[in-house]
TIGU-110216 format. One line per 8 residues: number of its first residue (from 1); for each residue z, x, y of C-alpha. Coordinates in steps of 0.02 Angstrom, whole numbers, plus 50000, padded with zeros to 5 digits. Each point is the difference from the previous one (the first is absolute). Layout:
<rs>
NUM	Z,X,Y | ...
</rs>
This chain:
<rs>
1	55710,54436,55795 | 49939,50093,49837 | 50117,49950,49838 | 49872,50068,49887 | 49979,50168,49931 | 49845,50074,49952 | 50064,49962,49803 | 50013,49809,50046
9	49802,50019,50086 | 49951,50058,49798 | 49865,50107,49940 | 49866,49903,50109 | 50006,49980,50184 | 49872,49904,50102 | 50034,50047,50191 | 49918,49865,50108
17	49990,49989,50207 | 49893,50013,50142 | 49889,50131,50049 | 50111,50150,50100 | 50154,49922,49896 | 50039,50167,49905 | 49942,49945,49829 | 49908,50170,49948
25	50158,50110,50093 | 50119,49908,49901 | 49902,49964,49830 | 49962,50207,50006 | 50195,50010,50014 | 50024,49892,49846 | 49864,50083,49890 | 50090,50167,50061
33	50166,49962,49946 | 49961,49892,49846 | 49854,50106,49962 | 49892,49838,49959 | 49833,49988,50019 | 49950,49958,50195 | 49853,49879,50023 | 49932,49957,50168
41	49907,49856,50003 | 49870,50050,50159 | 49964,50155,49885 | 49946,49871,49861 | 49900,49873,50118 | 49913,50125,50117 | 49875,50133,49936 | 50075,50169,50038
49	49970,50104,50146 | 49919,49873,50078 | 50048,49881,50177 | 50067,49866,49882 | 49852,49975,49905 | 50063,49861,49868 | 49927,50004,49819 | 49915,49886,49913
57	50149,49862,49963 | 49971,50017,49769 | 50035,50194,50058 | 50155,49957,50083 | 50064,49860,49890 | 49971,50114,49862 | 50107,50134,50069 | 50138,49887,50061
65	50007,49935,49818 | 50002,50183,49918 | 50151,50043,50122 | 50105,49850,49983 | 49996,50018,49813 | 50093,50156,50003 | 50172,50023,49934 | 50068,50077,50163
73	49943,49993,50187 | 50018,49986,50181 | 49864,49880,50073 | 49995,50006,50191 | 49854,49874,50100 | 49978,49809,49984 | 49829,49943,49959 | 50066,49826,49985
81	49830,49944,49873 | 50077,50105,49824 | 50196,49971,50062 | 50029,49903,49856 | 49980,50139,49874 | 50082,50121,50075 | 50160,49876,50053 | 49977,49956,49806
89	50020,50174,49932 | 50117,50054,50148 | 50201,50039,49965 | 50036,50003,50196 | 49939,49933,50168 | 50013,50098,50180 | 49951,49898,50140 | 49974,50121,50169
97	50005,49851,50126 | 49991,50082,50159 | 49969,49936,50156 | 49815,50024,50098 | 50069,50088,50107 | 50082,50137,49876 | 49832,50014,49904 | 49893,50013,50183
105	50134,50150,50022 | 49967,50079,49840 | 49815,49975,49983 | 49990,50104,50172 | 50119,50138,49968 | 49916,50015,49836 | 49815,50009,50079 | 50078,50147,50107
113	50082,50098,49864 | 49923,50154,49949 | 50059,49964,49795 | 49870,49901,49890 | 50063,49818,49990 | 50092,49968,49820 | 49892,49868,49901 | 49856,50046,50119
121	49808,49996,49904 | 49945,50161,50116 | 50097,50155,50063 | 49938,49987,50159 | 50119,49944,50147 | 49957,49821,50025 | 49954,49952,50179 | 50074,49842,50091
129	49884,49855,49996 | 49970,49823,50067 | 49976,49918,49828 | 50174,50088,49960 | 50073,49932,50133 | 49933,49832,49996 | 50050,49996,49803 | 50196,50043,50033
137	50005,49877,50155 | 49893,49852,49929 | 49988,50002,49811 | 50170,50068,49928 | 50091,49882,50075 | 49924,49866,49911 | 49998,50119,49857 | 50189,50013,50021
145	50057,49805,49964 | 49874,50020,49840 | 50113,50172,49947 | 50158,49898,50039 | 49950,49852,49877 | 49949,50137,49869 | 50159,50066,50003 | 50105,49837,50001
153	49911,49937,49862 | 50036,50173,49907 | 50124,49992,49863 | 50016,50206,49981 | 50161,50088,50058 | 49908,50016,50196 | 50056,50078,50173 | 49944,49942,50177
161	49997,50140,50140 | 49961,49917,50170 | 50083,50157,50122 | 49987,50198,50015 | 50171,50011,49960 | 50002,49889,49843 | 49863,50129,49910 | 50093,50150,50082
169	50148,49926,49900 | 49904,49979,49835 | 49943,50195,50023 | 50185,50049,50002 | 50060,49891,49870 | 49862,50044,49873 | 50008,50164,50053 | 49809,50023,50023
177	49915,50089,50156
</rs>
């Protein structure tokens, strides 16, 4: 399990996983302790306070670039397209791999919760939906092997978290909530 501090992750911490994974929940814990700047990548692609409206992709690129240059941050979301800059400028890698059936869990409870989801581009309780569905049952799994080689292939002091109980463990041992 988890060898690393939060000192070892450095001043730069890109959080990668599936949807429903618990990047936001834990990236807010980070930012929260450390008091580094949080950056949620959804809130950077998709126009705000819309139903996941993207921008125009110069608008995003631009913004990814403006946040990765920062000194300090806590970068939660994939958006495999710009990973190289941010794995370039990045201290320490997080790797949420949770299984479908974990993230299905979560993406329902969360639907049914009456708090605004962390890392969310609207206040407003999100509803269940198909395409949702479909995406965490169909499409992150293939988007999982891609996030596996990514973090292989990363040379950064990096953690893995496949199980409940493995982040539950990183919460104590940091000390975050």
């Amino acid at each position: 399990m988890n060898t690393l501090s939060l000192d070892d992750l450095g001043p730069r911490i890109c959080i990668m996983g599936p949807s429903n994974s618990g990047k936001s929940t834990l990236a807010k814990a980070i930012a929260s302790k450390t008091s580094f700047p949080l950056i949620h990548l959804d809130q950077l692609h998709h126009l705000p306070d819309t139903k996941w409206v993207p921008r125009v992709p110069e608008d995003f690129y631009r913004l990814h670039e403006e946040a990765v240059s920062g000194e300090r941050w806590i970068i939660e979301g994939n958006y495999t397209k710009c990973i190289s800059s941010r794995l370039e400028r990045a201290t320490g890698l997080i790797l949420l791999d949770v299984p479908v059936a974990i993230a299905l869990q979560r993406y329902i409870r969360r639907c049914y919760s009456s708090k605004p989801r962390i890392g969310g581009i609207t206040t407003r309780r999100e509803n269940v939906t198909w395409e949702m569905l479909k995406y965490i049952v169909r499409i992150a799994p293939k988007n999982r092997l891609l996030h596996r080689k990514i973090f292989e292939q990363a040379t950064i002091p990096k953690l893995m978290l496949s199980l409940p109980r493995d982040i539950n463990a990183c919460y104590r041992s940091w000390d975050i909530s």
